[in-house]
Every structure is written in C-alpha cells, then in structure tokens.
N, C-alpha and C positions, 0 to 999 in steps of 0.2 A: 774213194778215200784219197787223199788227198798227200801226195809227199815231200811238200816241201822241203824236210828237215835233209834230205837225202842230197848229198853230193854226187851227182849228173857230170859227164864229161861229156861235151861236144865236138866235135872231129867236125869245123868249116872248112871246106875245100872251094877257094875262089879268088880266081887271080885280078879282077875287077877292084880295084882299092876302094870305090865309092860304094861299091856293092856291099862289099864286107863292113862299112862303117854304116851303114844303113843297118844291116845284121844286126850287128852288135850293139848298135844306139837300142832298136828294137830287143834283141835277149835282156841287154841293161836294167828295163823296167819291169822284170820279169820277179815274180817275189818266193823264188826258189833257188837252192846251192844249186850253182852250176860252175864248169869252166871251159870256156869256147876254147882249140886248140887252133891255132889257124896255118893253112899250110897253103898254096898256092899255086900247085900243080897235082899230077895224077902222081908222078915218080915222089912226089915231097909225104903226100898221103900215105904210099905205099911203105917210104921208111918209118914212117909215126904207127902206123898197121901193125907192123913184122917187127918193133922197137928196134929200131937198126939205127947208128952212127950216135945223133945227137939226140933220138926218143927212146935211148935204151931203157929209161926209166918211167914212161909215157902207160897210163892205165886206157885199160881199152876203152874204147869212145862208149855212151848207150845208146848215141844217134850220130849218123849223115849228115849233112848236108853238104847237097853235092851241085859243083857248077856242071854243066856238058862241053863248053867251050871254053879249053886249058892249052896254054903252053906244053909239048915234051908226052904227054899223057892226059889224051883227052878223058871226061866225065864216063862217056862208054866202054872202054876199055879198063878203067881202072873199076866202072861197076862190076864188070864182067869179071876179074879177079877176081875181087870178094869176094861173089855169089860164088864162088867154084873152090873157096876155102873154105873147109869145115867148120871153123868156129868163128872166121869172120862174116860166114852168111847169114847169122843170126842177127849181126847189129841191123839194124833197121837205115836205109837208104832211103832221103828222100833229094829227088833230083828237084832241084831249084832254082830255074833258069831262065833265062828270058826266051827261048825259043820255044815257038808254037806249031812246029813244023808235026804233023803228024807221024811221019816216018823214023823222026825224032822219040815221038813220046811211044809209038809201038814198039824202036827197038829198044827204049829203058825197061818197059816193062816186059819185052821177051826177054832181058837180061836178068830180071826177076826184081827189078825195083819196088822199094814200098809203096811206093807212089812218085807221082809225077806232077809238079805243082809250077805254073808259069809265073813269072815275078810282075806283080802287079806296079805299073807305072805310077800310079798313084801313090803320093807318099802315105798316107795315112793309112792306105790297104795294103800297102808293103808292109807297112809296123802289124798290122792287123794279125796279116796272113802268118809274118814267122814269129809272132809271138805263139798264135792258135797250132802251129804246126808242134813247138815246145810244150804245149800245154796238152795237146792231143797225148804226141809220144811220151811224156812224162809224167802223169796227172791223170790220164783214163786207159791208157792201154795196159797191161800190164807184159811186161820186157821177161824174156829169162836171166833168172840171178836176183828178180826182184822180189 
C-alpha cells in the first residue's frame, strides 16, 4: 500500500553542498509529502534530534540520511548516539556516503545502522539509488507510528 498522501520528514545530514543538491534534485522528483531537514554536521543533527535552540519546534524525522565524513561530529559518533536513545533508535539510519572502506561499513553496522549504502558516481544511479532508498523506507517498510 502505497502512502503517498502522508507527510514524511527527512533529517539530511551532509556537509558536502554538491552532495546535498544532488539529494534533493533527486527527493524533488519524488511523488510523495515529504520535507528534507538539512543540517550539516553530527552536533547540528543532534540539536534538530533533542529540538534544542533553533529546532524546538522540529517533528521527528521517519528517516536518516547520514554522511560519515563531517565537521565537529563525525557520521559514527552521532550514529552511535541515536542508537543508544530509546526513542531515537527507532528512526531508521541509513549511512550514505562515499566511503567503501570496509572497517567503515562494519563499524556502522556494529553501531546498529539500517544499512549501509555507497554513493554511486554515476549521476543517474545517484538519482536512482536515493530516490529507491525513499521509496524503500517510505512506501514498502512499514516504520512505528505508521
């Protein structure tokens, strides 16, 4: 079943500006309520999280996406937060990055990542990959609360 009708909040974490406009080009074509939050560090994620300062009125995200390489608070450290908050370990993580380093993707998932997704070079499989990643989590899994 299919939800389009349903307003989605996306929590982007990614300090990469070309990155994030490929994202968003990508979600754009998307034919579902949604709205990308975008934040640009591990510490910026973490006030939008906990609605502190300027996200006191910020609804909780129903997906991740998550860079590994950040300014101030990196992608594994601020995973590891989450996952070790009771009601933030439920939103779904997915680490979305360009590294392929193994050591990398074994410690996101001992972190208890949703998955672990490499950023494809390719533009058309970049657009591919995070549209199917939105459509995964939004459209065929079913989330709590949903």
């Amino acid at each position: 079943m299919t939800k389009l009708h349903e307003l989605r909040d996306i929590l982007l974490i990614e300090d990469t500006a070309s990155h994030r406009d490929l994202i968003l080009e990508a979600l754009e074509s998307l034919p579902l309520l949604h709205k990308v939050h975008l934040v640009s560090n591990g510490e910026e994620a973490l006030y939008f999280l906990y609605q502190k300062e300027n996200y006191a009125q910020a609804r909780r995200p129903s997906l991740i996406l998550l860079d590994l390489n950040m300014p101030k608070m990196n992608g594994c450290e601020l995973l590891e937060t989450i996952k070790q908050h009771s009601e933030l370990k439920l939103i779904p993580v997915v680490v979305f990055t360009t590294s392929t380093a193994q050591e990398d993707i074994l410690k996101c998932y001992q972190l208890y990542a949703n998955c672990y997704i490499t950023k494809p070079s390719d533009l058309d499989q970049f657009f591919e990959v995070v549209r199917g990643i939105v459509n995964f989590w939004f459209n065929i899994v079913t989330l709590p609360g949903t």
